[in-house]
C-alpha positions in Angstrom: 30.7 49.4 143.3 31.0 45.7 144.7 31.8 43.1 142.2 31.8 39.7 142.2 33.2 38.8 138.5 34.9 36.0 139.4 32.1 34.0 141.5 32.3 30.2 141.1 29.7 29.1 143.1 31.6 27.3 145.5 33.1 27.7 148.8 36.9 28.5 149.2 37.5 25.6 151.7 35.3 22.8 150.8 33.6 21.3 147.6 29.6 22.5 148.9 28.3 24.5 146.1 25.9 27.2 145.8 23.3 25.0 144.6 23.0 23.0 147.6 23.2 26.1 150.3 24.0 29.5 150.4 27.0 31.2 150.3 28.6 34.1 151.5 30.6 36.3 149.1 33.1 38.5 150.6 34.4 41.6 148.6 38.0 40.1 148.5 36.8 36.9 146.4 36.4 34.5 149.0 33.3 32.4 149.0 32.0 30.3 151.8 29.2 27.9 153.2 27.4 28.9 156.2 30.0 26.3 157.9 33.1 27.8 157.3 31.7 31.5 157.5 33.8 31.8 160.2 37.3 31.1 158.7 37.6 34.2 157.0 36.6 37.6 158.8 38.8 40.4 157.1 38.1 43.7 158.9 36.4 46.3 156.8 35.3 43.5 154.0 31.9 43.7 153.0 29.9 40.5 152.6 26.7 38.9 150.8 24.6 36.3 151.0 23.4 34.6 147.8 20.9 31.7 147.3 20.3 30.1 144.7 16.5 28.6 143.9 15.3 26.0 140.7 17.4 24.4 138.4 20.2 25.9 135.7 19.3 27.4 133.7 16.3 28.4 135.3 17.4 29.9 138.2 16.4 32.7 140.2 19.3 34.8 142.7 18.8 36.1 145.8 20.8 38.6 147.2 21.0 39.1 150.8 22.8 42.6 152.1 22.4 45.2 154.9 24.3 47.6 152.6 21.7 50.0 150.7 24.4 50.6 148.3 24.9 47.3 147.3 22.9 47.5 143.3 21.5 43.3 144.0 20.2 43.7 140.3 23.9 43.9 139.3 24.8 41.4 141.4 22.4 39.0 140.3 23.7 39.6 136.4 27.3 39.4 137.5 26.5 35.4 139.2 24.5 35.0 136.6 27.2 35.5 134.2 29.9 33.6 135.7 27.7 30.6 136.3 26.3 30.6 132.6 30.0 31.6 131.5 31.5 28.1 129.6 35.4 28.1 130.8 38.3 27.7 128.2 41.3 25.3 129.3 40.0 25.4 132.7 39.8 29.1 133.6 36.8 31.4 133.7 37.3 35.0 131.5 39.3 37.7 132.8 37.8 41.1 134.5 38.3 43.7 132.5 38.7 48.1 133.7 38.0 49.5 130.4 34.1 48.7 130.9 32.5 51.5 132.3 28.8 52.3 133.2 27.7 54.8 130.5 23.7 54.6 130.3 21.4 51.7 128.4 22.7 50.0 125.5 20.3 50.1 122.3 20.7 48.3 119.9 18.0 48.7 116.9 20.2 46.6 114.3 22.0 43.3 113.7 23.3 44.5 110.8 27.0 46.3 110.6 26.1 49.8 109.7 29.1 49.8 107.3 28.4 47.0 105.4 25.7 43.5 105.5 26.9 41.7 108.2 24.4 40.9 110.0 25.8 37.0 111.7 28.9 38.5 113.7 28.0 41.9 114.7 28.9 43.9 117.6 27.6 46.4 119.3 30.0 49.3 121.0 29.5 49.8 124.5 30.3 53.6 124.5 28.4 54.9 121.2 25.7 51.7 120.4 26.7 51.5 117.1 26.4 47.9 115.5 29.6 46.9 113.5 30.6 43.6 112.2 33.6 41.3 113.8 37.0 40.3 112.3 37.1 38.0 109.3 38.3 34.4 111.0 38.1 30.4 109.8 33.9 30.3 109.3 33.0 33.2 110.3 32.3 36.1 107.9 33.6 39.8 109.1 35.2 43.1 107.5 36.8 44.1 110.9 34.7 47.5 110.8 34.3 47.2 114.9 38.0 46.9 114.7 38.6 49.9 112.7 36.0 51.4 115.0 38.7 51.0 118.2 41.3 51.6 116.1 39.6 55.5 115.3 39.3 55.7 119.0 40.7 53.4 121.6 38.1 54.7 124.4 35.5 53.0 122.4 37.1 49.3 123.2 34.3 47.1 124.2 31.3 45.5 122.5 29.1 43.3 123.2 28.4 40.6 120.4 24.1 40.7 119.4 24.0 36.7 118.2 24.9 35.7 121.9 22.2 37.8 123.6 20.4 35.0 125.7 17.4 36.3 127.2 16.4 33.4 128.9 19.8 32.6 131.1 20.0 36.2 130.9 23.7 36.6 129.6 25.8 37.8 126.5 29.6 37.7 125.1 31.6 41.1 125.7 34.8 41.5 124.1 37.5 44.4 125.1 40.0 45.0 122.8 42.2 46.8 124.9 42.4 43.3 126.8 42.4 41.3 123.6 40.0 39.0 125.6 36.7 38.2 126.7 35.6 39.6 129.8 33.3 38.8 132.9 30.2 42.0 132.9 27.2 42.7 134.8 25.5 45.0 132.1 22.9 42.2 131.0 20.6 44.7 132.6 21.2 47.5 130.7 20.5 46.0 127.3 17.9 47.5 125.5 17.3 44.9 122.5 15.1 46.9 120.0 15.4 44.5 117.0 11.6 43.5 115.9 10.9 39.8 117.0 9.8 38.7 114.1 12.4 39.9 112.2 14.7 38.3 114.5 12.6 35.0 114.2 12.5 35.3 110.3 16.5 35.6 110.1 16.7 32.5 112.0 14.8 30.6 110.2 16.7 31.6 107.3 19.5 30.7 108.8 18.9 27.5 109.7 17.7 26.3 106.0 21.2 28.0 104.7 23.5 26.3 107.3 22.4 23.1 106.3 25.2 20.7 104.8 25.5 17.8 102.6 28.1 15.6 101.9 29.1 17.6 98.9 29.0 20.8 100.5 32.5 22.9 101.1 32.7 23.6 104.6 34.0 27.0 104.2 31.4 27.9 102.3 28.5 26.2 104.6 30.3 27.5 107.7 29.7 31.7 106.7 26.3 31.3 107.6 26.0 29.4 110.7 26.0 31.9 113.8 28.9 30.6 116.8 29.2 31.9 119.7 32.4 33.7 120.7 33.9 30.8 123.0 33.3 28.7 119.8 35.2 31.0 117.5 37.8 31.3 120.4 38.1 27.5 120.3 37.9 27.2 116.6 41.0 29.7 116.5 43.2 27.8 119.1 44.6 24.8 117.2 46.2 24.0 120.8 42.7 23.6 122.3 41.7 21.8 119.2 44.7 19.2 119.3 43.6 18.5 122.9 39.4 18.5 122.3 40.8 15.6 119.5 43.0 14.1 121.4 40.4 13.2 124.6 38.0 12.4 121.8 40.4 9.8 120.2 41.4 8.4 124.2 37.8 8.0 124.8 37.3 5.8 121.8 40.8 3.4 122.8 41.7 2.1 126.3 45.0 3.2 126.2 46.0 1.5 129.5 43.9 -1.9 129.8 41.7 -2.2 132.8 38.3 -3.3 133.7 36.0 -0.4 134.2 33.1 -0.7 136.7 32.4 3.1 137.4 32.5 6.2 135.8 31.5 9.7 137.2 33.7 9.0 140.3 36.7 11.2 141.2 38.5 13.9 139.8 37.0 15.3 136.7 39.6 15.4 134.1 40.0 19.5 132.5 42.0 18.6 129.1 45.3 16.4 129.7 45.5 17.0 133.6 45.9 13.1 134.0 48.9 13.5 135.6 47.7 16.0 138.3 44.9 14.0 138.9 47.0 10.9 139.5 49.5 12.5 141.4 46.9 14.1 143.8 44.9 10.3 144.6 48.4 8.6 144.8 49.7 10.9 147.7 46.5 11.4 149.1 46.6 7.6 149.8 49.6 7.6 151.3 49.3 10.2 153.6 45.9 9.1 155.2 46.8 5.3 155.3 50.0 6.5 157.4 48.4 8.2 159.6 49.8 11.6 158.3 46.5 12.9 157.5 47.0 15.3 161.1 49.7 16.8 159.5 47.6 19.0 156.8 46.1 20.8 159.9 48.1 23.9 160.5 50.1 24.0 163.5 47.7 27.0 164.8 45.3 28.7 164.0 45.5 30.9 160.9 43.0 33.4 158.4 44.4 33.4 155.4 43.7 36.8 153.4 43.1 35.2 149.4 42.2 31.7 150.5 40.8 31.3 146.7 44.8 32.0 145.9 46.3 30.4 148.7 48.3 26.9 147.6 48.0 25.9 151.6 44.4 26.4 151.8 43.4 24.8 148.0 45.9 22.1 148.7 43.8 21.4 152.2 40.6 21.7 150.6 40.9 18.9 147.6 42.8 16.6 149.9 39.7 16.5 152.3 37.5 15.9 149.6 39.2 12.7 147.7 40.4 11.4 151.6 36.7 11.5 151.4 36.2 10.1 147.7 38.4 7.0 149.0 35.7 5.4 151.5 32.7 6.5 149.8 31.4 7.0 146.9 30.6 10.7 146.2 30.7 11.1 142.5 33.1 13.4 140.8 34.4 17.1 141.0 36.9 19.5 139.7 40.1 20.7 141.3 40.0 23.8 138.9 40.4 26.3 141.3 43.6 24.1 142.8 45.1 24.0 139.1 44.7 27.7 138.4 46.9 27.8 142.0 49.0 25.9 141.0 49.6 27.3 137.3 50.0 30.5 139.2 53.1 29.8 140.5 54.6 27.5 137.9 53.1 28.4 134.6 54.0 25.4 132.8 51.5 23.6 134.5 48.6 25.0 133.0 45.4 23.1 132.6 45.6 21.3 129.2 49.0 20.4 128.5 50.7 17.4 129.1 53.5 17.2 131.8 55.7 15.1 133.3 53.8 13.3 136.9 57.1 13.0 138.8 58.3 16.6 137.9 54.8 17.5 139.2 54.8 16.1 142.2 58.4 17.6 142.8 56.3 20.9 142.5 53.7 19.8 145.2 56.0 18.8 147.6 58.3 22.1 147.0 55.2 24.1 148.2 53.9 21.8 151.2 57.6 22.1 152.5 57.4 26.0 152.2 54.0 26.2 153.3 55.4 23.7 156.3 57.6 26.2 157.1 55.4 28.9 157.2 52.9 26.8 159.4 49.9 25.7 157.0 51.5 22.6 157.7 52.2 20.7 160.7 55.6 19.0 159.4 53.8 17.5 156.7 57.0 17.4 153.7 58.9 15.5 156.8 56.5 12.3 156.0 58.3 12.4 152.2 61.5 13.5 153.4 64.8 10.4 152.7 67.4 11.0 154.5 70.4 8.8 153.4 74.2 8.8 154.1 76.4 7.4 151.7 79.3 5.4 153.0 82.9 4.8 150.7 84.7 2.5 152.2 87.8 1.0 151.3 88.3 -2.7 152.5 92.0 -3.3 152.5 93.0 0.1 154.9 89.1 0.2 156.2 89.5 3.9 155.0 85.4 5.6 155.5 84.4 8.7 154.0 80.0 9.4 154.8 78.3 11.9 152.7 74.4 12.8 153.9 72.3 13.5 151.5 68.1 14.3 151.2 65.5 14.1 148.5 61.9 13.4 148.4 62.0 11.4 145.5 64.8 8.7 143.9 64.9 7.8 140.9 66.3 4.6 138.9 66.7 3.6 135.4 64.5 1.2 133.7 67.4 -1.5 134.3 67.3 -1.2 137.7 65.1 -1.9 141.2 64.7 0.0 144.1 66.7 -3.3 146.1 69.6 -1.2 143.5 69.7 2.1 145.4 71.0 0.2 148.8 73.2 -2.6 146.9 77.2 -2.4 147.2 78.8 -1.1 144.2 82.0 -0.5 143.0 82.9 3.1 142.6 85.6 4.7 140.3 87.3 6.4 143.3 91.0 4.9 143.7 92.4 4.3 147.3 95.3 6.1 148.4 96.5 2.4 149.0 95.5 1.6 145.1 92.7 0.0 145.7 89.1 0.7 144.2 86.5 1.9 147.1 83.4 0.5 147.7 80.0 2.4 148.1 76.7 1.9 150.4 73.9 3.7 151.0 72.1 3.9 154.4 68.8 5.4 155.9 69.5 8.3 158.5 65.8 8.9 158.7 63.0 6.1 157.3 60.1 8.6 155.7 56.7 7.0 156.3 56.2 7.5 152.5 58.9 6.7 150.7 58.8 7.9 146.7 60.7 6.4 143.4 60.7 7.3 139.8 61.3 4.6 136.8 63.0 5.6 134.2 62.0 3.6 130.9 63.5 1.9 128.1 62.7 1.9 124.4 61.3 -1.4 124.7 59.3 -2.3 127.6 60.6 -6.1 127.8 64.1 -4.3 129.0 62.6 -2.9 132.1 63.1 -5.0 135.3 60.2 -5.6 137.4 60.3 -3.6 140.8 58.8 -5.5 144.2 55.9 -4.5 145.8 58.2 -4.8 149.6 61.5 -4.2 150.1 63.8 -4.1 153.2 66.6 -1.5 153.3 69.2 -0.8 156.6 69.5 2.3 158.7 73.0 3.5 159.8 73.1 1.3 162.8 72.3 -1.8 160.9 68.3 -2.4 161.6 66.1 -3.3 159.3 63.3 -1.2 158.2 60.7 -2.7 155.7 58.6 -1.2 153.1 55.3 -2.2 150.8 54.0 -1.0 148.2 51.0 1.8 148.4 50.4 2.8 145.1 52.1 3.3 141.7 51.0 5.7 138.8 51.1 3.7 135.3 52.3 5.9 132.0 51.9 4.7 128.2 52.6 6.9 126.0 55.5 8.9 124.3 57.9 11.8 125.8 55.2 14.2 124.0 52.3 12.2 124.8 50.6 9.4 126.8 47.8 8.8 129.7 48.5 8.0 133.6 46.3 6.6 135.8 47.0 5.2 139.5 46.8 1.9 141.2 46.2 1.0 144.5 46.1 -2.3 146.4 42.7 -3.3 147.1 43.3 -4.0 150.4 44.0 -0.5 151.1 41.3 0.8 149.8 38.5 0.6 152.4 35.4 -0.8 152.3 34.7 1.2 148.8 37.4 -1.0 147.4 35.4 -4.1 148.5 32.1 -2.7 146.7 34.4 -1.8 143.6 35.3 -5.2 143.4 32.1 -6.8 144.2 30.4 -5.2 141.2 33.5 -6.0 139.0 32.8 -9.6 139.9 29.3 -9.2 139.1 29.9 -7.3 135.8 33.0 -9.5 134.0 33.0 -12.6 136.0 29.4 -14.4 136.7 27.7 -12.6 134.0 29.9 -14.4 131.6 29.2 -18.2 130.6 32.2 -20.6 130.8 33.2 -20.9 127.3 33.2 -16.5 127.3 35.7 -16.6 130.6 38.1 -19.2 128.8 37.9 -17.2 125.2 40.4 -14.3 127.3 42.5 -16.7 129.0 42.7 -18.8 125.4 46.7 -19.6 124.7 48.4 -17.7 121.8 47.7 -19.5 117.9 50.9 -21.1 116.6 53.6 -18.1 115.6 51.7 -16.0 117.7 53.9 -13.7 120.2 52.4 -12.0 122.7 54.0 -8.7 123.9 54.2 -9.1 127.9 52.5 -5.0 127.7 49.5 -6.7 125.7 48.9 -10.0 127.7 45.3 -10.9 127.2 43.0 -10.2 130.1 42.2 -12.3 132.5 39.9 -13.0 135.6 41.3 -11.3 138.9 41.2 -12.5 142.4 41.0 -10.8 145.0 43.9 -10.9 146.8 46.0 -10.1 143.1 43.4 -6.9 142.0 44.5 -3.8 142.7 42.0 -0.5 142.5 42.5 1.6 139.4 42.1 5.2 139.7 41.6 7.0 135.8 40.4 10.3 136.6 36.8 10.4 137.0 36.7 6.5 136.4 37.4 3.5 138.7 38.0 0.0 138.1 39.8 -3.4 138.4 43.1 -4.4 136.9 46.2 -6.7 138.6 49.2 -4.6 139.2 50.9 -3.2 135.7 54.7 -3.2 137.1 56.4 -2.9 133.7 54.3 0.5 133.1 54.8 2.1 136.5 56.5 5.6 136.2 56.3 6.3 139.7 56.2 3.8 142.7 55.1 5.0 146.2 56.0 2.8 149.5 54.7 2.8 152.9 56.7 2.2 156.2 55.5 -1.0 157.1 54.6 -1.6 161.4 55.4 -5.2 160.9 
């Protein structure tokens, strides 16, 4: 039987979706546009075409096949499914082997034929008997599908009769042999005998019970009100709650201060994935505005066999499209697909916990250099790559020892400036002569990007100010100058915080220019005199104002730098004092 469980509707090496063109589903998982049809050809795979025609959720699916048999009416109700299917922390429901074709499902009840439940009842798959769900926080249950399983563990999955949709066509199915939900195709086999009216009565019923007043106890209101499973699931995960609250709080307070002019543009955010998203535009600028963007190519031509799974591929595929996101504006979109990747191979980086950007980016550049190696790259870690040697010298008896080291990251404390990591210091080493040895550090190799981290203090008046240029010497005693490209800004706690990444205006393109242009037309000469002058008024008598919570302030030009906040853009001057993580380009001058 062909499946196609875990369709998302877009193709495997760009961001063009299936409801802008068709796309062509190979049995492996790999999805792609009529363009890049030609990037994967697996011998032996079978392939579909699907099209896609109206709007969600009325759609209808077409399902294009030479293979008689292909079922297209199973097909159609597996995409149907996924589409319809909400995801939880970023990643669709799992397939599942216990579900097995076994005939129609009936179902002539909502009521649990061992007690009467009849607002969380399941039918089983195997036997069609209707049995009511586990008792949980608002929901009302005895467990009797439970016990059910538990009598006989081939009768494991049920379909729940509240999410029966019969206009998108879909329904929850629960295994409890996974302990999950899981992706189906059986819409089509359901055989929903319950009379209409007696369907439409219950409802009703429903709806005047479920209705709450101030005085009401919420347990007691909840027990009538029908969820659907991905609601119970969510009500159940207090992890998933902690993070729905915590966006909802972030949305209401501007932790990091900046002038917003557009929202729906860039990376969408999928629960605390800040950082990624950050971390993704920050070296994205730097590696097209070196002229590094050549090295994502491959070195030769290569078919990858699970480009869905592939870090090289994914990596390839979201870089294009915000490279793209930077000159135009193009609205926003999800690198899901890249963070379930990515999560793959380092677990703690699952969507919807917070993490630490640098020790992320560590990650990313630990893969491109593998995938370098392997040849999904042509030399691309090489543009991050420091090479330094350290020279201890000894001035009386010019003793010299030289140590080489590489990293693709440095990292100083909040005391500190980058000029810091070249500077002569004294080192604890003792000459053989007696006398204390002195240490250096050269370049043997000047990367074009060229990455710090900041470590913090406890209070934020303590950390020194880095430079947006700095010159450092190679071994034989040239010069070689950097600027600033872009730095990711952190407020927050160890536990808890928000990034977001800024980047000169000036490097931004032309979209930069239009950014700004509309910030000028939004805060600056829509506002009478007397409104500028009330944010640049001077502090009361006794007043202090913290240097993280000067007021705002008009912006030229030449001092505004392009903020980056996940799917939002806008205008702020550079916030030194909160940068976390400072990347700098070799300058040509």
């Amino acid at each position: 039987m062909f499946y196609c469980n875990d369709f998302t509707g877009q193709c495997s090496f760009c961001f063009r979706d299936i409801f802008t063109e068709s796309l062509i589903y190979c049995e492996c998982g790999t999805e792609m546009c009529i363009k890049h049809s030609h990037n994967h050809n697996e011998p032996g795979h079978t392939r579909i075409q699907l099209t896609i025609a109206g709007v969600m959720p009325d759609i209808e699916i077409q399902v294009e096949t030479p293979d008689e048999n292909i079922d297209k009416s199973s097909i159609e109700s597996q995409v149907r499914q996924a589409l319809f299917t909400p995801t939880v922390e970023g990643i669709r429901i799992k397939k599942c082997t216990h579900l097995k074709p076994e005939g129609d499902i009936n179902i002539e009840t909502d009521k649990c034929t061992e007690c009467d439940i009849n607002s969380n009842s399941w039918v089983c798959i195997k036997c069609n008997k209707v049995l009511c769900g586990r008792q949980q926080y608002g929901i009302e249950g005895n467990g009797h599908a439970m016990n059910h399983y538990t009598e006989d563990n081939e009768h494991s999955v049920y379909l729940k009769v509240q999410s029966i949709d019969s206009t998108r066509k879909i329904a929850d199915v629960y295994c409890y042999k996974c302990d999950d939900m899981i992706s189906h195709d059986i819409y089509g086999r359901i055989r929903n005998n319950i009379k209409n009216e007696n369907r439409k009565n219950k409802k009703s019923e429903k709806i005047k019970s479920s209705k709450v007043t101030e005085n009401t106890d919420i347990s007691e209101s909840d027990s009538s009100v029908v969820l659907n499973t991905m609601e119970i699931s969510k009500r159940l995960n207090s992890k998933e709650e902690d993070i729905y609250q915590r966006l909802e709080t972030e949305s209401e307070k501007q932790i990091i201060p900046y002038f917003k002019v557009w929202t729906d543009e860039g990376i969408i955010d999928l629960g605390n994935t800040c950082y990624i998203s950050s971390v993704l535009q920050a070296i994205t600028y730097c590696i097209s505005v070196t002229k590094c963007s050549e090295r994502v190519n491959s070195v030769y031509p290569t078919e990858c066999e699970r480009p869905k799974e592939c870090f090289g591929c994914q990596f390839k595929k979201v870089f294009k499209r915000i490279e793209w996101s930077h000159k135009k504006r193009s609205g926003n979109f999800s690198v899901n697909q890249f963070c379930k990747v990515i999560s793959s191979i380092y677990p703690v980086y699952v969507v919807g916990t917070q993490q630490d950007a640098s020790e992320y980016f560590l990650a990313l550049l630990t893969l491109i250099e593998s995938y370098s190696e392997m040849g999904h790259f042509t030399g691309l870690f090489d543009c991050f790559k420091i090479q330094q040697e350290i020279h201890t010298v000894c001035s009386d008896c010019d003793s010299t020892t030289k140590q080489k080291e590489a990293a693709s990251i440095l990292y100083i404390g909040f005391n500190q400036t980058v000029n810091d990591l070249f500077a002569e210091e004294e080192v604890q080493a003792t000459c053989e002569c007696g006398r204390k040895k002195k240490q250096r550090t050269y370049l043997t190799h000047a990367p074009s990007i060229f990455t710090v981290c900041v470590g913090k203090g406890l209070n934020i008046d303590e950390n020194k100010e880095n430079p947006t240029e700095f010159i450092v010497k190679d071994v034989a005693g040239k010069e070689i100058k950097y600027v600033l490209e872009a730095a990711i800004i952190y407020r927050g706690t160890a536990q808890a915080g928000h990034y977001i990444v800024q980047v000169p205006l000036k490097e931004s393109y032309d979209l930069g220019k239009l950014l700004f242009s509309e910030y000028e037309k939004e805060y600056v000469h829509s506002q009478k005199p007397q409104e500028i002058s009330e944010h640049t008024k001077k502090p009361e008598h006794n007043e202090k104002v913290h240097k993280k919570h000067k007021p705002s302030t008009e912006i030229t030009e030449k001092a505004a730098y392009l903020v980056h906040d996940n799917d939002k853009m806008g205008i702020q001057k550079l916030l030194l004092p909160d940068a976390t993580m400072l990347f700098y380009k070799l300058s040509n001058e």
